[in-house]
N, C-alpha and C positions, 0 to 999 in steps of 0.2 A: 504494500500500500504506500504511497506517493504521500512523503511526509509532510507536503503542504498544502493536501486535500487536507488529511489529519487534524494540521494545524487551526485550518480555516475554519471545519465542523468544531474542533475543541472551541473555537473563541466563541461561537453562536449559542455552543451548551452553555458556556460562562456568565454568557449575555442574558441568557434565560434563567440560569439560577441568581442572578444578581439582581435582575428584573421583576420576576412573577409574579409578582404582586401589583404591576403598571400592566397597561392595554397592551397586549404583541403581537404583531401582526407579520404575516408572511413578507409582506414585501420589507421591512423592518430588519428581519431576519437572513433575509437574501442579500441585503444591501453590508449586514455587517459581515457574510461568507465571500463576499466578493465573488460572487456567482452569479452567473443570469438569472435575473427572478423569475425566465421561463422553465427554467429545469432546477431549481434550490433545493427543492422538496424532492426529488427524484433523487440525487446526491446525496440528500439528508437521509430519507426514509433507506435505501441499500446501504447506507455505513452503518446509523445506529439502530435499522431495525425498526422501527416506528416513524410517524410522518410527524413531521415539527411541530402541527399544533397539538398531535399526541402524546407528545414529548414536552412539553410546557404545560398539558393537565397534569400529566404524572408528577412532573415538581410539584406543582399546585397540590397537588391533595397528600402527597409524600411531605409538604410543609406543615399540614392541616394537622398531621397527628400530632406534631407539638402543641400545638394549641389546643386539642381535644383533650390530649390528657396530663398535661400539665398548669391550665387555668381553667375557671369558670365562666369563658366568653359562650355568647349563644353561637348558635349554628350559624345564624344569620351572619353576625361580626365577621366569626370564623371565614365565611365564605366570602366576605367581602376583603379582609388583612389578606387572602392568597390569592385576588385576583379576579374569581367571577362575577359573570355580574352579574348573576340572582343565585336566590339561594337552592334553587332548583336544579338548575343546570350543575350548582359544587354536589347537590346530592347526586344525579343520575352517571355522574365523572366519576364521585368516589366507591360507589358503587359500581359502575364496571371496572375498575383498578382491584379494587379488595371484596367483593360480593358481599360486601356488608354498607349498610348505611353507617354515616356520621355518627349517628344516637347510639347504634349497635356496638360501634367499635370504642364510643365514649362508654359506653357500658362493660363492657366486657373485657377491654383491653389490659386492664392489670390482672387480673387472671391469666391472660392466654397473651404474650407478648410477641408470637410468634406473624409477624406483620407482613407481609412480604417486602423485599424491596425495588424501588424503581429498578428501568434497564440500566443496567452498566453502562458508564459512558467514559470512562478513563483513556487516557491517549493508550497504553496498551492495547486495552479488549478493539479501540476502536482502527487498529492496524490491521485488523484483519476483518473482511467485511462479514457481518451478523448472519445475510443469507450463505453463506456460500460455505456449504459442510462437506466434507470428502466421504460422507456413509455414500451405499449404495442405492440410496433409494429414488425414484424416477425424477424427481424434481433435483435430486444432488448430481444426478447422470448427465441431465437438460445443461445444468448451470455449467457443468463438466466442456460440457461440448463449447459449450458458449463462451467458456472463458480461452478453451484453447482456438478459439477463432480466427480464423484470418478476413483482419480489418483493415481494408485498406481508406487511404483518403483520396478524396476524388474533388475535381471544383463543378461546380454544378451553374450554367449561365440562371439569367432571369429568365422567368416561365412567365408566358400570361396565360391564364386559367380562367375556364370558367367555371362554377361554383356549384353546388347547392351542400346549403347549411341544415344539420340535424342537430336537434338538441335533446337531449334526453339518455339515455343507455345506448354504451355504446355498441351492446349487442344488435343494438335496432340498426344501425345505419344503411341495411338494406334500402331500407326507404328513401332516401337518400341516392341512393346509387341506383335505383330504378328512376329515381324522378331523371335523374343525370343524363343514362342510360339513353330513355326517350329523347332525348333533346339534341345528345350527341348521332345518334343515328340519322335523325333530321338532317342534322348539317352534317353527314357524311366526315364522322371523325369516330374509327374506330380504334384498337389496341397494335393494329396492323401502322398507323401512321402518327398514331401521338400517344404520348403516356394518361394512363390513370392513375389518382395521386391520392391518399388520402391524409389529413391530416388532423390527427387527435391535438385540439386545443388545447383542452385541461387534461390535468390530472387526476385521474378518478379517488387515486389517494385520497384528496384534500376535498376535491370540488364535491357534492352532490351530485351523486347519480342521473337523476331530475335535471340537471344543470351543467353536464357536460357537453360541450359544443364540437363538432364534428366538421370539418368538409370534406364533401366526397368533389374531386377535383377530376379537367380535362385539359389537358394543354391545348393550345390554340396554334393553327398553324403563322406562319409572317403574311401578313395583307390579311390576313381571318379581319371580318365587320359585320358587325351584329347591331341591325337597326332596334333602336329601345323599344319599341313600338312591334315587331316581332316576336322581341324576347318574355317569355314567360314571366313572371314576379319571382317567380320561386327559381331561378337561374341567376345567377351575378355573376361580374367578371373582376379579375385582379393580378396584380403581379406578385409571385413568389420572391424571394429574395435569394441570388444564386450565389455563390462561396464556399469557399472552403464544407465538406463534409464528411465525418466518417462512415464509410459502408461497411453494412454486412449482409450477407444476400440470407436472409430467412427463408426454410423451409421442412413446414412443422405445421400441429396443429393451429388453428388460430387462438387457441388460449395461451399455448404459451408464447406468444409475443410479448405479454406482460411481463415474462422474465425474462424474455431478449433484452427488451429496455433495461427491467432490473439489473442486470447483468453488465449492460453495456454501462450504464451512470456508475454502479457501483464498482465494478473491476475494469474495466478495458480503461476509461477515463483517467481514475485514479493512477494505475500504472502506465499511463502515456505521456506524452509530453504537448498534450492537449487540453483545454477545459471546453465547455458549451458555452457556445457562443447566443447573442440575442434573438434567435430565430426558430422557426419551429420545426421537429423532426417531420422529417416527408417518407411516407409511406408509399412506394411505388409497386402498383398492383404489378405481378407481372403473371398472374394466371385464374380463371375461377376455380376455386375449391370445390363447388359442384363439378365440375367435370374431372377432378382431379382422382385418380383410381384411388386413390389412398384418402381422397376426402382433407388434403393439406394444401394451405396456401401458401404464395411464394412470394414472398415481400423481397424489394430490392428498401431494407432501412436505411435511411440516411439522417445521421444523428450532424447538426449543426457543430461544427465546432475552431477555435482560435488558437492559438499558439499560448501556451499558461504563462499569466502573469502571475512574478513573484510579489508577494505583499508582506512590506516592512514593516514591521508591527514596534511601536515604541515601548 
């Protein structure tokens, strides 16, 4: 592990234990890792195992038990001295931390002291990434292959693209790619003369499910013109942003592409001499999965990325 990945996560945990008790917010967070605030929590959640704002409740309620059992403040205090902002949201947090309520654990707790504790976050444990185990079990095999990957970097020009946006799960974006699908057929642009591009917005880590946005993307050829007045509502057009990226040709189930990324943020990055850059990973369809005999798709990933800047810390 790239000891100034290391560094940059350790100074964000710092931030958060010396903080949690003030408002923290993702961009916040991203801004003191010196990481793109489009992939931070990517970076974050594959080193220490939990996503950042998972990781600033757990301080949060890991602070609470001093308070629960060493003064007479209400719940309410309690939950306000660590941060939340109602006292609801510190019960439903410390309850899924310790499967006990606040009350239960203020009751109980000198009896049975055996508490769990937060994740591990020390520059040791955090040299080696959390997901990534050498047993042999399917998902240690996947990570296996993934880590010994051959990554190349490639420059990618500007694309213009036209669009349609999904929002919601992103197992749905079929929908999406059929509204597309029709539109591209129209104008005579198929997988034979331009690429299909998908690109996951968010991170479902962080974002709501409900609220993750999608585009299902088509490249356009040079002189392509698309009178406004033709075009559907639900079609838009834009340019991608071309540069520097690192590939890896996926080909696998569609679920685990969630642990290609995990994989590629968590280990490839860290031992490169690369970080992510301000741009979004492009998803380059290169095959349907329905026709695919084995039922696998063939992602051409291309994860954004710059030359790692060192950061002098005083």
């Amino acid at each position: 592990m790239n000891d100034e990945y290391v560094k940059r996560i350790n100074a964000v945990i710092q931030y958060i234990k010396d903080n949690s008790s003030e408002r923290i917010t993702l961009d916040e967070l991203a801004e003191r890792s010196h990481f793109s605030k489009y992939h931070f929590s990517r970076i974050f959640t594959s080193m220490v195992g939990v996503t950042p704002i998972a990781y600033v409740n757990q301080v949060r309620v890991h602070k609470s038990i001093q308070y629960l059992t060493e003064t007479n403040r209400t719940i309410l205090d309690i939950s306000q001295l660590c941060g939340f902002e109602s006292v609801s949201a510190f019960n439903a947090t410390f309850k899924k931390v310790y499967r006990q309520t606040p009350s239960e654990i203020r009751t109980g707790i000198r009896k049975n002291s055996n508490i769990p504790p937060i994740v591990s976050n020390n520059e040791k444990e955090l040299s080696r990434p959390h997901n990534y185990d050498i047993n042999e079990s399917s998902k240690s095999r996947f990570l296996r292959r993934i880590w010994d990957m051959n990554v190349s970097v490639r420059e990618l020009p500007v694309y213009e693209v036209a669009y349609v946006r999904h929002i919601g799960s992103y197992l749905d974006t079929h929908h999406a790619w059929s509204a597309l699908g029709k539109w591209a057929e129209e104008h005579d642009l198929t997988p034979m003369s331009q690429y299909f591009i998908g690109i996951s917005l968010d991170d479902p880590a962080v974002v709501d499910e409900s609220e993750c946005r999608y585009d299902a993307c088509v490249t356009l050829p040079d002189g392509f013109v698309h009178k406004r007045e033709e075009t559907e509502e639900v079609v838009q057009f834009k340019k991608l942003s071309g540069g520097s990226y690192a590939l890896y040709h996926f080909y696998d189930t569609v679920d685990k592409l969630a642990i290609a990324y995990q994989s590629l943020f968590g280990q490839w990055l860290p031992n490169s001499e690369y970080e992510p850059d301000d741009r979004h990973c492009l998803e380059f369809c290169m095959n349907d999965p329905a026709h695919d005999k084995e039922g696998k798709c063939k992602v051409d990933l291309y994860i954004p990325i710059k030359k790692r800047t060192l950061i002098e810390r005083g």
